[in-house]
Backbone as CSV, one residue per row, in Angstrom:
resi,resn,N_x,N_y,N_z,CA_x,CA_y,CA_z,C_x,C_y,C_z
1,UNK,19.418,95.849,177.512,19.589,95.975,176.069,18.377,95.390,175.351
2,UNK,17.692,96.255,174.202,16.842,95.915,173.710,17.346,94.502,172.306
3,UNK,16.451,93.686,171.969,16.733,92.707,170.729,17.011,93.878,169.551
4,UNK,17.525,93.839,168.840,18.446,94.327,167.545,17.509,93.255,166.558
5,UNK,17.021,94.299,165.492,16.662,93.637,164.453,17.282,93.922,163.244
6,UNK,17.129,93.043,162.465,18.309,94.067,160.951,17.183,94.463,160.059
7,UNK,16.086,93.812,159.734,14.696,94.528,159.219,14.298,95.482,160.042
8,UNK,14.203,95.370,160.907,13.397,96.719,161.736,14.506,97.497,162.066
9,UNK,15.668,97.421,162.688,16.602,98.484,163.313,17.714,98.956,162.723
10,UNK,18.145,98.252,161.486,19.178,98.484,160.693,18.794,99.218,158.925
11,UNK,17.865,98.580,158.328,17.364,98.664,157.201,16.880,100.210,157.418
12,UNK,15.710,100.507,157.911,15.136,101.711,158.071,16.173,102.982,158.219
13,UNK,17.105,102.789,158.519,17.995,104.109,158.139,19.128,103.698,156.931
14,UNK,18.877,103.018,155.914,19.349,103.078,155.119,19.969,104.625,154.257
15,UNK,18.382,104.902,154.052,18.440,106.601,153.094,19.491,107.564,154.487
16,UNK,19.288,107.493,155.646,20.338,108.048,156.250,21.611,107.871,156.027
17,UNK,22.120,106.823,156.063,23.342,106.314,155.478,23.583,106.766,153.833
18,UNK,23.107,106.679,153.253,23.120,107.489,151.863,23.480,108.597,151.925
19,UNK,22.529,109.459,152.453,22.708,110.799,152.450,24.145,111.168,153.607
20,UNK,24.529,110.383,154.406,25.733,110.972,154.918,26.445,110.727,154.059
21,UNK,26.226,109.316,153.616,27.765,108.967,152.429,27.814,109.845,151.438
22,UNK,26.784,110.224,150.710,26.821,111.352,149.719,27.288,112.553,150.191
23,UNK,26.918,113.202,150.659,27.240,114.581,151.428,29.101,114.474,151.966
24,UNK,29.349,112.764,152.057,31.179,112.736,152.302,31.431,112.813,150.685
25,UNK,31.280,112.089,150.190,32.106,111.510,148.960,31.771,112.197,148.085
26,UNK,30.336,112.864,147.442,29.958,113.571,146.766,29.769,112.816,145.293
27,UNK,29.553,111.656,145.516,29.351,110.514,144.207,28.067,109.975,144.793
28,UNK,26.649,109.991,143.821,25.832,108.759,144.037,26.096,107.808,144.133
29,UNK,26.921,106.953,143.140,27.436,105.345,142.744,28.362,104.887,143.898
30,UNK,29.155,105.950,144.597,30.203,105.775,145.609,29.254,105.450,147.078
31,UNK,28.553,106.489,146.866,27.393,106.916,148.376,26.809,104.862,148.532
32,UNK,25.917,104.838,147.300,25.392,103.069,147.278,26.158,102.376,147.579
33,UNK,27.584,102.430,147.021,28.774,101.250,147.756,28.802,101.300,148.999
34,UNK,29.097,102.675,148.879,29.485,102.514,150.686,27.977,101.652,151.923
35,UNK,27.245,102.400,151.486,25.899,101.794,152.262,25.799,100.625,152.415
36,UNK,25.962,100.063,150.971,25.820,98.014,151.000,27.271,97.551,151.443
37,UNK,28.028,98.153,151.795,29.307,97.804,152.275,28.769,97.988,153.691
38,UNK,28.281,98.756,154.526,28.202,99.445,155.537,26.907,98.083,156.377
39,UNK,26.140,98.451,155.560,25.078,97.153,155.731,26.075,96.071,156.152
40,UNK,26.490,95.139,154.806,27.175,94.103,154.972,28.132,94.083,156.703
41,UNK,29.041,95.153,156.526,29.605,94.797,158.179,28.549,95.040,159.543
42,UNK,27.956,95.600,159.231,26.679,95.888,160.371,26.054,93.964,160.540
43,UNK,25.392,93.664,159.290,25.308,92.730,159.839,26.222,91.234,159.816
44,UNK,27.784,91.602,159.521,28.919,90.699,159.823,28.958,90.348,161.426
45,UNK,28.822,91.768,162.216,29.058,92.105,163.547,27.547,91.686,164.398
46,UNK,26.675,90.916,163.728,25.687,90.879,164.523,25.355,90.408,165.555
47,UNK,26.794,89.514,165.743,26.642,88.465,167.252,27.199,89.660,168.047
48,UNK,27.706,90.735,168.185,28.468,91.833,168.619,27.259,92.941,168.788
49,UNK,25.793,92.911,168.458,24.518,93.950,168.502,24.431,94.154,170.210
50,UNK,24.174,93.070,171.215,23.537,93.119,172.648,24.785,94.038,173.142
51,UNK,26.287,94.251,172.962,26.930,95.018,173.332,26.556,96.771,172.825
52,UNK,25.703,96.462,171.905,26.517,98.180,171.114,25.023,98.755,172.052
53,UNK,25.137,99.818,172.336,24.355,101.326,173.075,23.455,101.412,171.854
54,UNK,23.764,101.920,170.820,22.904,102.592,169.242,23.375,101.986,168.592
55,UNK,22.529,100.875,167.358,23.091,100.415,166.131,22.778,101.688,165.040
56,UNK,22.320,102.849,165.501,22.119,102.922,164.485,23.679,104.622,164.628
57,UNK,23.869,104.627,165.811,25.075,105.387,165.951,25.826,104.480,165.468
58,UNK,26.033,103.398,165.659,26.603,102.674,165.257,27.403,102.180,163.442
59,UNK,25.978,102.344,163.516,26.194,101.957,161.691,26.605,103.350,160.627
60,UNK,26.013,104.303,161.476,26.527,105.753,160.906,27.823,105.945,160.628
61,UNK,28.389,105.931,162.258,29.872,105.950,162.065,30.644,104.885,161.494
62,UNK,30.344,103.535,161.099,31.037,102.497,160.057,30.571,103.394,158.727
63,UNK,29.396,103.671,158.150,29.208,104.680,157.173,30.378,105.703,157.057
64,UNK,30.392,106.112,157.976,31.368,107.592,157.754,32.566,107.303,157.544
65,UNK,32.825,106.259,158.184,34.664,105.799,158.605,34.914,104.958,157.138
66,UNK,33.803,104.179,156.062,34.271,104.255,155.038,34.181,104.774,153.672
67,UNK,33.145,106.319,154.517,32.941,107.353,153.029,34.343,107.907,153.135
68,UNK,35.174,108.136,154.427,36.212,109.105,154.465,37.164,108.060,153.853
69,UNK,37.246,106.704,153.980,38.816,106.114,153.598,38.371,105.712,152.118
70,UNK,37.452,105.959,151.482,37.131,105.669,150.296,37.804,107.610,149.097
71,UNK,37.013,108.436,149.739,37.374,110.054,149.387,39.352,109.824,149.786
72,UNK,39.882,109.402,150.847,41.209,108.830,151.084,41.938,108.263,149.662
73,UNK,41.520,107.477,149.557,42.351,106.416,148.336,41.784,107.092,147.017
74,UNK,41.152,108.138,147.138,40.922,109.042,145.799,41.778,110.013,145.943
75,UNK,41.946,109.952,146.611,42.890,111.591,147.224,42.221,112.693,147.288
76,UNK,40.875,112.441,147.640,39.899,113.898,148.001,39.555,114.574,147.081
77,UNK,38.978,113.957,145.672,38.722,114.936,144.391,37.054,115.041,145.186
78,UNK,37.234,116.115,144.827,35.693,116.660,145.333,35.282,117.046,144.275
79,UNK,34.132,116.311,143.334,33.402,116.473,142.599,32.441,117.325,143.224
80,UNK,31.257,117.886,141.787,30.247,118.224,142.446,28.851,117.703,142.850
81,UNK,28.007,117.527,143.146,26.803,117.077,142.664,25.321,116.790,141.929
82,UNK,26.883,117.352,140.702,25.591,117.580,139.414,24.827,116.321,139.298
83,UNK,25.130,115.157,139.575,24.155,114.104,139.237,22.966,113.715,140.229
84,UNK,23.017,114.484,141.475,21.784,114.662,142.399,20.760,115.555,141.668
85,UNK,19.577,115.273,141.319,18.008,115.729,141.058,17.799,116.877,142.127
86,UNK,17.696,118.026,141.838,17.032,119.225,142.603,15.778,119.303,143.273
87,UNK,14.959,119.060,144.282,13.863,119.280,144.434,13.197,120.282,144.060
88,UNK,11.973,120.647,143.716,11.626,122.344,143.036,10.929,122.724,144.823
89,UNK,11.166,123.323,145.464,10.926,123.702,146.496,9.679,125.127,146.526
90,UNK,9.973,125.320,145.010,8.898,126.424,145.166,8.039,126.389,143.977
91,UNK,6.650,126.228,144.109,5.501,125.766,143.146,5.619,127.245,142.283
92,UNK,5.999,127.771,141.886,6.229,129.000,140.428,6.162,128.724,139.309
93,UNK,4.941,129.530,139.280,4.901,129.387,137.469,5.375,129.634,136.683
94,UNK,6.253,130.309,136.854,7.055,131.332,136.159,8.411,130.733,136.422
95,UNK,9.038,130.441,134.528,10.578,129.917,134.679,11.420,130.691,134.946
96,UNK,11.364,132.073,135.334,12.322,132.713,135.599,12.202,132.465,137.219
97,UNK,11.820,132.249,137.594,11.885,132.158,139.333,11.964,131.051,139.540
98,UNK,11.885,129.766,138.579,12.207,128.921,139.189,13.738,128.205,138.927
99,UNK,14.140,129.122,137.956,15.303,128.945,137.591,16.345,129.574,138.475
100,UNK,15.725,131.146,138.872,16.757,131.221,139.805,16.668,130.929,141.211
101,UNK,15.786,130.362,141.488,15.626,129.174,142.716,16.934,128.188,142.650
102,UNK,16.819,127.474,141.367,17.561,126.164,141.345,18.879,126.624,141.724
103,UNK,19.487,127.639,140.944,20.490,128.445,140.864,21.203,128.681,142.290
104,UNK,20.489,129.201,143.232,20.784,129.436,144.325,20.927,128.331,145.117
105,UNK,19.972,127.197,145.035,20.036,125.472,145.749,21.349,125.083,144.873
106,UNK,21.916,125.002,143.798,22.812,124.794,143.075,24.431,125.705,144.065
107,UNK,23.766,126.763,144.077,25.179,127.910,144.702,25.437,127.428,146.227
108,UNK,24.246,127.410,147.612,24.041,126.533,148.280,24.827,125.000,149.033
109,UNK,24.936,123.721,147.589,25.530,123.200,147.810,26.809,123.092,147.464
110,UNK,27.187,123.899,145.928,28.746,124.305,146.072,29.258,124.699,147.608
111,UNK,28.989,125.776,148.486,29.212,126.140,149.058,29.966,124.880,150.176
112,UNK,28.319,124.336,150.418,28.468,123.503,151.716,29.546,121.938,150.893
113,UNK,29.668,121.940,149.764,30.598,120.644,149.446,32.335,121.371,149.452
114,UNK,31.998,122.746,149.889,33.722,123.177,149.652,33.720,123.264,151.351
115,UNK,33.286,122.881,152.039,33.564,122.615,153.336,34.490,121.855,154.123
116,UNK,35.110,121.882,154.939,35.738,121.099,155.520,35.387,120.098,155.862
117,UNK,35.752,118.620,156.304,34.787,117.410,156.019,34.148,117.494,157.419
118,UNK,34.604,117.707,158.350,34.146,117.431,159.589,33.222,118.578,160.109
119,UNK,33.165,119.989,159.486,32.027,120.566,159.542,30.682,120.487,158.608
120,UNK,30.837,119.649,157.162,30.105,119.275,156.376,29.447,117.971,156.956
121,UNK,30.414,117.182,157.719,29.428,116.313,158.227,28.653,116.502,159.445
122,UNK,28.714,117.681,160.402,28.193,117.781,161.216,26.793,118.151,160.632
123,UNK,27.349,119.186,159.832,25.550,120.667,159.089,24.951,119.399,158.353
124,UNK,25.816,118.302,157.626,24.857,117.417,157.362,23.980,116.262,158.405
125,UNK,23.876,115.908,159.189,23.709,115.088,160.415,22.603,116.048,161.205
126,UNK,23.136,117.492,161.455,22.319,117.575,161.987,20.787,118.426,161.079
127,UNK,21.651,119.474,160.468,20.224,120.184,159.473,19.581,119.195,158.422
128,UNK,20.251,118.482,158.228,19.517,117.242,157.403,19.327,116.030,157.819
129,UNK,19.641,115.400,158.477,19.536,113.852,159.225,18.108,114.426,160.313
130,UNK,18.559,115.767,160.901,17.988,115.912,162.130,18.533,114.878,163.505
131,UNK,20.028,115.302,163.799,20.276,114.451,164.552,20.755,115.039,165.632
132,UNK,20.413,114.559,167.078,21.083,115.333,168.020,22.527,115.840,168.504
133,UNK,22.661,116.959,169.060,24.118,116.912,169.116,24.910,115.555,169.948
134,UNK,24.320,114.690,170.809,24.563,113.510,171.692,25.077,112.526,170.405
135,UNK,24.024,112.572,169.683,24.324,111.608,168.402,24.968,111.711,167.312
136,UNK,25.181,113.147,166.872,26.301,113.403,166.475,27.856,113.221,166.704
137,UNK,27.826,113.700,167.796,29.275,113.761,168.503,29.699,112.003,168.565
138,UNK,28.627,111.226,169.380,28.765,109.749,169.024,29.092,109.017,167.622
139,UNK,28.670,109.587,166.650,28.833,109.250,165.024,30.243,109.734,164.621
140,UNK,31.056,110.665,164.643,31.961,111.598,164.231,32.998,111.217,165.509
141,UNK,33.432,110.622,166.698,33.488,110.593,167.972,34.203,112.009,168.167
142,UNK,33.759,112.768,168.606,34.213,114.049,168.655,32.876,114.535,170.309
143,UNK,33.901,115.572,170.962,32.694,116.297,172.341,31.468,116.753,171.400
144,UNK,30.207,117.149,172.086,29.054,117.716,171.945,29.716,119.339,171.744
145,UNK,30.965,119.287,172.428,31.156,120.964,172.030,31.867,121.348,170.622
146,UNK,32.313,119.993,169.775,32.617,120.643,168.923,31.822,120.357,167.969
147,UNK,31.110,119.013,168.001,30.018,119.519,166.830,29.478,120.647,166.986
148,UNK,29.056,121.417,168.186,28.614,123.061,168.350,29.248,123.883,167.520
149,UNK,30.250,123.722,167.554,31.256,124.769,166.940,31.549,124.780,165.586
150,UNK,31.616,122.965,165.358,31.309,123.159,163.677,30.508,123.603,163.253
151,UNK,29.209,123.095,163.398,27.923,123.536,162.870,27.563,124.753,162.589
152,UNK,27.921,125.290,164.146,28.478,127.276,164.119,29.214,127.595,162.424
153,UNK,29.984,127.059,162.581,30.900,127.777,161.684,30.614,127.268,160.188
154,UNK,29.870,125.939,160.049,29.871,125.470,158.732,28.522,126.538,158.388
155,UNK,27.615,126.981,159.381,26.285,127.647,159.065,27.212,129.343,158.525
156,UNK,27.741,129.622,159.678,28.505,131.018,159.238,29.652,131.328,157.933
157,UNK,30.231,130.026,157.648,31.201,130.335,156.297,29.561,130.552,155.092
158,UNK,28.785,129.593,155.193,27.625,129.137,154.470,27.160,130.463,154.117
159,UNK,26.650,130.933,154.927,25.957,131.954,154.888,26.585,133.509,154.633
160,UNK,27.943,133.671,154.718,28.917,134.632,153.855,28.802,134.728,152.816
161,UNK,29.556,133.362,152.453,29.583,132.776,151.478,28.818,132.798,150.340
162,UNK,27.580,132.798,150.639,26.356,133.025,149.887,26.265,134.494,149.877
163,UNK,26.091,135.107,150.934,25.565,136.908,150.967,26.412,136.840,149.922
164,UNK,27.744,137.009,149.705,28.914,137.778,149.132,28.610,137.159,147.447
165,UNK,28.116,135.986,147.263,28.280,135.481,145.550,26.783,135.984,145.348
166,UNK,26.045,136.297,146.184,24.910,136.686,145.870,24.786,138.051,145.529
167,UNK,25.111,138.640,146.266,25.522,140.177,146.110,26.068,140.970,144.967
168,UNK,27.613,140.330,144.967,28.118,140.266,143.862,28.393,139.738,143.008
169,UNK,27.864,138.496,143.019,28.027,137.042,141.318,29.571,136.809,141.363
170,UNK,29.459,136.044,141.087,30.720,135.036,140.648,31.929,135.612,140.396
């Protein structure tokens, strides 16, 4: 077992922890609680580090286990995430294209926030974290075969989903 640092091995995936908590709860202000909550028991448990395999599988899944019991004691209102900032992904000069850029990144994450939680957290982990299916399945404790299968399916509702509001609008 390697030494566990909380500056070097815990801190640095902070914005990971964010972005899963966000992508559960779908609140900025909620996503930050959870993290400095998440922090805080990460390093409550620190005499408990030389046992754990991955702190940072580790700290994910304390992340996850209290974005879900937090969305729990709300009773699952799934807001949207109008208060997340859009990246402009495409340098256009022209406001009509970049408007309906946003539009579509806007349609996009409706989509993927009307997801089921456990395939939203996979497509998030892995198309956005960039995380392996080993480390996934470890985060979520679920086989390597069904994060497969979510991911499958959160990419395939996604992508209907979209053809069809795209096609035909709203």
């Amino acid at each position: 077992m390697k030494k566990i640092s909380f500056r070097n091995d815990v801190l640095p995936i902070k914005n990971e922890l964010f972005r899963l908590a966000l992508r559960i709860t779908l609140n900025r202000a909620e996503a930050e609680d959870i993290v400095q909550d998440t922090l805080i028991k990460v390093w409550n448990r620190r005499y408990e580090w030389e046992n754990i395999d991955s702190i940072e599988a580790f700290s994910l899944t304390l992340c996850r286990n209290l974005s879900l019991d937090r969305i729990r004691k709300k009773e699952n209102n799934n807001d949207s995430l109008e208060d997340v900032k859009i990246a402009e992904p495409f340098a256009s000069s022209n406001p009509q294209d970049r408007m309906i850029e946003k539009d579509k990144i806007n349609l996009v994450k409706q989509i993927v926030d009307g997801l089921p939680e456990k395939q939203r957290s996979c497509m998030q982990l892995r198309d956005f974290e960039g995380k392996s299916y080993k480390e996934i399945a470890e985060v979520l404790e679920i086989s390597e075969e069904q994060v497969k299968i979510n991911i499958f399916r959160a990419r395939q509702t996604v992508k209907q989903q979209y053809l069809k509001l795209d096609n035909y609008g709203l």
